[in-house]
C-alpha positions as CSV (number, residue, x, y, z in Angstrom):
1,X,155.4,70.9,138.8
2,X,152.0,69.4,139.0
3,X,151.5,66.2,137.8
4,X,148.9,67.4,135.5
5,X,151.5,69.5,134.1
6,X,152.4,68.6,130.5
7,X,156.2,70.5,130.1
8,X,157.2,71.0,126.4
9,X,159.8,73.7,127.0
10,X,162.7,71.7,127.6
11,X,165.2,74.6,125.6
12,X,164.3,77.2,128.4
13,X,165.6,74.8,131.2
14,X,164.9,71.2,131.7
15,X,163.4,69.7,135.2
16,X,166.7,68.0,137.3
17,X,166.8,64.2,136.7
18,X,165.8,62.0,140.5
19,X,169.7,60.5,140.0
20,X,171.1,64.1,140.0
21,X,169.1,65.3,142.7
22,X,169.7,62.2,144.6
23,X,173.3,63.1,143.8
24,X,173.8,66.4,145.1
25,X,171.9,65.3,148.0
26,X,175.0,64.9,150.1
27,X,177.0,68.2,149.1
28,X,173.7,70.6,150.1
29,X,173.6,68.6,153.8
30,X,176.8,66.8,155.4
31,X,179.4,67.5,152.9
32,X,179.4,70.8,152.7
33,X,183.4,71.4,153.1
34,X,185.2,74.4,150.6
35,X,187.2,72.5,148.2
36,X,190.2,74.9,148.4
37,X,190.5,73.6,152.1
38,X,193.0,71.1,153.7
39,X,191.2,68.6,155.6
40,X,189.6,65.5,154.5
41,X,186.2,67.1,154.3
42,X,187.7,69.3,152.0
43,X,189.1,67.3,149.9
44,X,185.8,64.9,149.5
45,X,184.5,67.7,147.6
46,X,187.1,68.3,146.0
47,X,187.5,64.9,144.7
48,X,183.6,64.8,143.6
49,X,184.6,68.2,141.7
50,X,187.1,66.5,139.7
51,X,184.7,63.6,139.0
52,X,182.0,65.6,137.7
53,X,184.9,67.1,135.5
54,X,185.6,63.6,134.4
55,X,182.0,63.4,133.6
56,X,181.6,66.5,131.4
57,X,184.7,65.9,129.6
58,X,183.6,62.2,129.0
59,X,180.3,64.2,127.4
60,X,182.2,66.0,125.0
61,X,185.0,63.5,124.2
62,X,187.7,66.0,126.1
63,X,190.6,66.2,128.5
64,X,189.5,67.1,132.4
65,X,191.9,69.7,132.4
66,X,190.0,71.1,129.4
67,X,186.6,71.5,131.9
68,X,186.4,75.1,133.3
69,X,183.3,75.6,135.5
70,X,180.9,78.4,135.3
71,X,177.9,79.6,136.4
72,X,175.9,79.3,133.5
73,X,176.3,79.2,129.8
74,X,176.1,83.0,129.7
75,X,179.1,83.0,131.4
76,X,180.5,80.5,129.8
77,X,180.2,82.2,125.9
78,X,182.0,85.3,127.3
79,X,184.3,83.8,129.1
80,X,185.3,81.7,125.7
81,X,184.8,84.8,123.5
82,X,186.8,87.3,125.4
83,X,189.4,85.1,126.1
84,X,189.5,84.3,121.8
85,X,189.9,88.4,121.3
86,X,191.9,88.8,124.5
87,X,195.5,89.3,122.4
88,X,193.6,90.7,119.0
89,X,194.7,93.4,117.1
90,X,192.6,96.8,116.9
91,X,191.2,95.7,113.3
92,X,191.0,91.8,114.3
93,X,187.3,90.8,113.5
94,X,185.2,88.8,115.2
95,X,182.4,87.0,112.9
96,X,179.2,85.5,114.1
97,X,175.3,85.4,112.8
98,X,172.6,87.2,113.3
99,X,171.1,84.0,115.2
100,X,173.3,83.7,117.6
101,X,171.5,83.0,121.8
102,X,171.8,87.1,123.2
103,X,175.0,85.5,125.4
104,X,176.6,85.9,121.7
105,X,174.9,88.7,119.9
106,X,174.9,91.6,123.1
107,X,178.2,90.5,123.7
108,X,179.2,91.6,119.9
109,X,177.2,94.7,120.3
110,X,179.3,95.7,123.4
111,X,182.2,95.2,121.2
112,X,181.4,97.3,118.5
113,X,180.0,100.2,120.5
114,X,183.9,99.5,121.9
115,X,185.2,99.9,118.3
116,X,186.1,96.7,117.6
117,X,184.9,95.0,114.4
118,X,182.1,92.8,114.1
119,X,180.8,90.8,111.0
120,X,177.5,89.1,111.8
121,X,176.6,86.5,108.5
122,X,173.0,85.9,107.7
123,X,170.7,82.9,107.3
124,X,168.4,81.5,104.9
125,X,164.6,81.1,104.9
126,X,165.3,78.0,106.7
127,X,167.9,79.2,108.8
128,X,170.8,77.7,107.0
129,X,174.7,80.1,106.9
130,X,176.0,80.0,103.8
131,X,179.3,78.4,103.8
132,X,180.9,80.3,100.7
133,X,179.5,83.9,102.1
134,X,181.4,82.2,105.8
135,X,184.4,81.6,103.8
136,X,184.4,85.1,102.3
137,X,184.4,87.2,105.6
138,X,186.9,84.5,107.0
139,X,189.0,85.8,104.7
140,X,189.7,88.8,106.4
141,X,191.1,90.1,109.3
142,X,189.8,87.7,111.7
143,X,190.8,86.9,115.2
144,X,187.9,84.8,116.0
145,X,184.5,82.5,114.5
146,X,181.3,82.0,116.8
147,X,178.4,79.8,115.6
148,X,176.2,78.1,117.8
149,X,176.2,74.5,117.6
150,X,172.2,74.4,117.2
151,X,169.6,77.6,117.6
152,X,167.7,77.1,120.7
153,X,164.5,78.4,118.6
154,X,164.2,76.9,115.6
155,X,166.7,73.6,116.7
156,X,168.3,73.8,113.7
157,X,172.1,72.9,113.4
158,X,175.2,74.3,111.6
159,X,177.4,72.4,110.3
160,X,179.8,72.6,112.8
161,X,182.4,69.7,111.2
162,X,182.9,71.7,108.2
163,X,182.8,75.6,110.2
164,X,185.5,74.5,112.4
165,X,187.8,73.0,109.5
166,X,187.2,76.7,108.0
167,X,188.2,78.2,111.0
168,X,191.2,76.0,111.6
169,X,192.4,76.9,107.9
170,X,192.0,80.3,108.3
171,X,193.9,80.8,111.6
172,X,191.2,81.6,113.0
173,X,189.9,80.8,117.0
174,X,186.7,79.0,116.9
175,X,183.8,79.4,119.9
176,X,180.6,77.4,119.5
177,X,177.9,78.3,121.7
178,X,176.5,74.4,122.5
179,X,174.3,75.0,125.2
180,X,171.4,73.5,123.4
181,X,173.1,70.8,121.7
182,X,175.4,69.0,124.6
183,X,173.6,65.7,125.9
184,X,170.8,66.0,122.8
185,X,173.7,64.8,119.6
186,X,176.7,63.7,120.4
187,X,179.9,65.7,120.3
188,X,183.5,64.6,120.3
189,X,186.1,67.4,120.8
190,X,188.8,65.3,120.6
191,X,188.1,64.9,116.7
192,X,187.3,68.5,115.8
193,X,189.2,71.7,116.1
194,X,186.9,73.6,118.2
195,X,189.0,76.3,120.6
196,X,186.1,76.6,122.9
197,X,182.7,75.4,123.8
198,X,179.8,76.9,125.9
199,X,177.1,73.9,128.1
200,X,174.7,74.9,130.8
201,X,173.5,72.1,133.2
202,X,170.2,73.3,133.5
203,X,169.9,72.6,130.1
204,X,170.4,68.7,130.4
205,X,168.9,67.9,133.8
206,X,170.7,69.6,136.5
207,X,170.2,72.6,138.2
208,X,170.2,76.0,137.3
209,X,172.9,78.1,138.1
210,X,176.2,75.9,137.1
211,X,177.8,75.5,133.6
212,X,180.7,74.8,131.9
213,X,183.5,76.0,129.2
214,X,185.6,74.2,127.0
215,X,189.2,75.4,126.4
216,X,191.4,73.6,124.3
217,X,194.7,73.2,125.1
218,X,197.1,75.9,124.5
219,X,194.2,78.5,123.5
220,X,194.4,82.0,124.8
221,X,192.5,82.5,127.9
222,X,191.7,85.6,130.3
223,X,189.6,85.0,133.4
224,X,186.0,86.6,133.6
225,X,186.1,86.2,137.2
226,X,189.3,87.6,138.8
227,X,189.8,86.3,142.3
228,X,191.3,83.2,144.1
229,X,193.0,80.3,142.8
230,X,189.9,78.4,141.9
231,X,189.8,76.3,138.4
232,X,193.6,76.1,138.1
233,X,193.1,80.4,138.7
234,X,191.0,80.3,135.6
235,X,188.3,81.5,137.5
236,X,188.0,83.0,140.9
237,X,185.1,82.1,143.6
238,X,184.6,79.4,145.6
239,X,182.9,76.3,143.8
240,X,179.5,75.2,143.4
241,X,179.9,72.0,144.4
242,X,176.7,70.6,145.0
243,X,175.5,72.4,141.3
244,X,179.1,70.8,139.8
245,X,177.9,67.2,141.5
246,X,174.6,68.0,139.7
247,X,176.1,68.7,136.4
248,X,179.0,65.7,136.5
249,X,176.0,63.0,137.2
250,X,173.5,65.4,133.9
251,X,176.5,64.3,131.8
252,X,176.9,60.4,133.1
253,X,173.1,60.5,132.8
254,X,173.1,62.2,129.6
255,X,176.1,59.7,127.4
256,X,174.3,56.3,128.9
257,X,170.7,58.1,127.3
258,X,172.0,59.4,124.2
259,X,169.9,57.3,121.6
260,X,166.9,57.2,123.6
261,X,167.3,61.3,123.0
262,X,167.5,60.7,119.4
263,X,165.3,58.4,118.4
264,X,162.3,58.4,120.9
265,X,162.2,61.9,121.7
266,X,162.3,62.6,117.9
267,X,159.7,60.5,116.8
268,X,157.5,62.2,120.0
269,X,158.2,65.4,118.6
270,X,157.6,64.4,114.7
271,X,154.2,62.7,115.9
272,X,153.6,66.2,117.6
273,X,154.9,68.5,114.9
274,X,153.2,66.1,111.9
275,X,149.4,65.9,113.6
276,X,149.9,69.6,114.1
277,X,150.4,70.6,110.7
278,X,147.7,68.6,109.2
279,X,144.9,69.6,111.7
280,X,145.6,73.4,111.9
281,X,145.8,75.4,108.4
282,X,148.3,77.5,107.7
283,X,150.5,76.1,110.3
284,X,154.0,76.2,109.0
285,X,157.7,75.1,110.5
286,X,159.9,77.3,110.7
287,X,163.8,75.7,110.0
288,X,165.6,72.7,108.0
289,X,163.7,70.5,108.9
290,X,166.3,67.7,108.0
291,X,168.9,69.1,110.2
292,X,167.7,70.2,113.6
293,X,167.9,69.2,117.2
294,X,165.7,65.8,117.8
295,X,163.4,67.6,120.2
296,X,162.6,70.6,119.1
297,X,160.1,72.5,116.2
298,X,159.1,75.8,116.1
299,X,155.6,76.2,114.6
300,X,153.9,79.4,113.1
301,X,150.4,79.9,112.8
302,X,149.0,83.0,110.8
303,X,146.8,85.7,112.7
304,X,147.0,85.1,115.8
305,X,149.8,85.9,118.3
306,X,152.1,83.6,119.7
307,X,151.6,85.0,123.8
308,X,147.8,84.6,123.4
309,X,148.6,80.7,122.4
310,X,150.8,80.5,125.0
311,X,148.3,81.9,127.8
312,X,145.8,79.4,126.6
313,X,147.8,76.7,126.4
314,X,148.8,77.6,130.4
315,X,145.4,77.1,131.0
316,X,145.2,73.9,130.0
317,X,148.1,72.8,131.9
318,X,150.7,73.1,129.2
319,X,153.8,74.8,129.1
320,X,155.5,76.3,125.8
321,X,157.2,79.3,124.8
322,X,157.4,82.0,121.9
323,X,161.0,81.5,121.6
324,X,164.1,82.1,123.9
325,X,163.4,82.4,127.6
326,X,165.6,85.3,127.5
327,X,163.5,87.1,125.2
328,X,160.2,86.5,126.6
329,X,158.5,89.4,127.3
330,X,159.6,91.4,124.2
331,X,157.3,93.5,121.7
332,X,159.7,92.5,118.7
333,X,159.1,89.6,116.7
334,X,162.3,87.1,117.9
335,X,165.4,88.1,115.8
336,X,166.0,84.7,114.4
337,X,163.1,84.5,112.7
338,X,163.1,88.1,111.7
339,X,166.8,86.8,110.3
340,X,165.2,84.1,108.5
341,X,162.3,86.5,106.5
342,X,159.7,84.7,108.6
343,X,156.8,87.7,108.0
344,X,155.4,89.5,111.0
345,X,151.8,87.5,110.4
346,X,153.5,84.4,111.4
347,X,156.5,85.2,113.4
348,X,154.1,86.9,116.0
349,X,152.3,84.2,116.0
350,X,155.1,81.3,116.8
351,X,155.3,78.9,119.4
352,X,158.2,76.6,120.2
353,X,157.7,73.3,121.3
354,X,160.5,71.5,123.0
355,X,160.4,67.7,124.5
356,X,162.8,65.6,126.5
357,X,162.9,62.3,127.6
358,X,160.8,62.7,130.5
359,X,157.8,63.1,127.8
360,X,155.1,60.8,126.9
361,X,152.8,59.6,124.0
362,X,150.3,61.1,126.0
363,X,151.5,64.3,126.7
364,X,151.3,64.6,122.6
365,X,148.0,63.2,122.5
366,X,147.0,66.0,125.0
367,X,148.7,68.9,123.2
368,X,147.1,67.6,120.1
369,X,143.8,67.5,121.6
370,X,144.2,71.4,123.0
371,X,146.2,73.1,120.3
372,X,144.0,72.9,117.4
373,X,141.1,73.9,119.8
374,X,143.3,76.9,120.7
375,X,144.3,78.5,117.3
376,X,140.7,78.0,116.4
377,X,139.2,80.1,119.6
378,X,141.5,82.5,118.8
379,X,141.5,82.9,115.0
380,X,137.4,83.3,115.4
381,X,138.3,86.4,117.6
382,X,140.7,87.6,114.9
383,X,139.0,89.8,112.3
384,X,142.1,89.1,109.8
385,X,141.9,85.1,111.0
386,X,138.4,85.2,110.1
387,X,139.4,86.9,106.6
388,X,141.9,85.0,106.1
389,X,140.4,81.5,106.4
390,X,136.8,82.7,104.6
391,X,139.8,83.6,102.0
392,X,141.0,80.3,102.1
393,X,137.6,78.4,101.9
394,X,138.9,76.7,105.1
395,X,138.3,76.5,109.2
396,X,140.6,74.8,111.8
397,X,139.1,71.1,112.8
């Protein structure tokens, strides 16, 4: 990344922190040994497997033996999900939202073109579940609960306390996607009843292409992966090590820098998302804005669409997105504002702003200085933004 380069899309992946790249430095050059091997260069990486495991659980306030390493949090949500509806009955529900990351929601789509029974629970305008309508379908036949910890859009977060009491008094399994919420809040599985948890390192400052699942003690569990002993034969293929170092050091990294995530990201992103809405009319933010992830806002702006911004804003040096990474790309407004009753003149023209602790005052003062500049370039070329702001007896500064 240039140094020029102003990166506010931190929810899409994160750049890898100097200590875990420094890291996982040896395990890509002169410790390169297969853990499941006898010798002592084996068992060096074996042993820095098992303290990265240390270190996630640490994290998440869990047991080592309750760390299962993936790939990715993909992975990692259907490993946990299948493994919750592994031993369910024909008519056994499973019950999510319609917000849910598409690790969650394709997943429940395979499912019920398999016949199985899905009940996806909508949001409010600000993205909020309702808690009686969750305590309604739980009353059901229901095998198993996923909610996402926090939306990787909008940022805002479910109560998850309260969802996983419900779950735990309804007999039910409880999955919580938490990719975008590990390392950002904290978390502390050994106080709530939460069956199984989804992280990707690439997501908190390691590298792509390593994750992790959380699997409480005594849940069910089938393997995704079907092979070797690997992960107490929870999931077969030879480890990642040098990604596992990478993650392990993400989570050290991540506990020690916990309140600097809360409280100066946030106000970076509240000076951000504050100056925004006064300079540029119309702008609007989308979610509860009183419960969301510290870093994140998602801001619509009417009549203009959200790709243009974003090729502008390229221009300039500054990267954002329209929404999920894994949605890019698509024609469709993004389905969790469409879930929310965000209309089609502003969800189209949304843009997602995400920050991390490698951001500056002066990477806001930059996005401030281009953004408003932007909508306004491209509202003039707008026949409807034109009409709509003559309308309004108003023009962007």
């Amino acid at each position: 990344m240039s140094d020029a380069t102003i990166y506010l899309d931190n929810n899409a992946t994160t750049p890898v922190a100097p200590e875990v790249r420094e890291a996982m430095r040896p395990y890509l050059a002169d410790e390169y040994g297969n853990p499941s091997s006898l010798y002592q260069l084996a068992g060096r990486a074996q042993r820095a497997v098992e303290r990265a495991r240390e270190e996630v659980a640490a994290l998440l306030g869990a047991s080592p033996d309750e760390i299962l390493f993936t790939s990715c949090g993909t992975e990692s949500d259907n490993t946990g999900l299948i493994s919750a509806l592994s031993d369910a009955a024909a008519d056994d529900a499973l019950v999510t939202t319609r917000v849910e990351h598409p690790a969650v929601l394709n997943l429940a789509k395979r499912l019920r073109d398999e016949s199985r029974r899905v009940v996806e629970l909508g949001v409010d305008d600000l993205g909020r579940l309702d808690l009686d309508e969750l305590s309604a379908a739980l009353a059901g036949r229901v095998r198993a609960l996923s909610v996402m910890w926090a939306n990787n859009e909008t940022g805002v977060m479910f109560p998850v306390e309260k969802i996983a009491d419900m779950a735990k008094s309804s007999g039910v399994l409880f999955h919580t996607d938490a990719v975008q919420a590990v390392g950002k809040v904290p978390i502390d599985l050994g106080k709530l009843p939460v069956d199984y948890l989804a992280l990707s390192g690439h997501k908190i400052h390691a590298p792509k292409g390593v994750g992790a699942l959380f699997v409480r003690r005594g849940a069910p569990f089938r393997p995704l992966l079907v092979g070797g002993h690997q992960e107490g034969g929870r999931r077969g293929g030879t480890e990642n090590v040098a990604g596992i170092v990478g993650l392990g050091e993400a989570a050290r990294l991540a506990r020690e820098r916990m309140d600097e995530e809360i409280t100066r990201v946030r106000s970076l992103r509240d000076r951000l998302e504050d100056a925004l809405v006064e300079a540029i009319p119309g702008a609007r933010v989308n979610g509860d804005r009183d419960s969301r992830l510290p870093n994140t806002t998602s801001i619509s702006f009417e009549y203009v669409e959200g790709e243009s911004i974003l090729l502008l804003l390229d221009r300039a040096g500054i990267c954002a997105s329209s929404g999920s990474a894994c949605t890019t790309g698509a024609l469709e407004p993004s389905h969790v504002l469409r879930a929310m009753g965000v209309p089609y003149t502003r969800a189209h023209g949304t843009v997602r702003l995400s920050l991390s602790r490698y951001n500056t005052d002066a990477d806001v003062d930059r996005t401030l200085e281009v953004l408003p500049g932007v909508i306004r370039r491209l509202r003039e070329l707008s026949p409807f933004g034109r009409e709509h702001l003559d309308a309004a007896g108003k023009t962007c500064r």
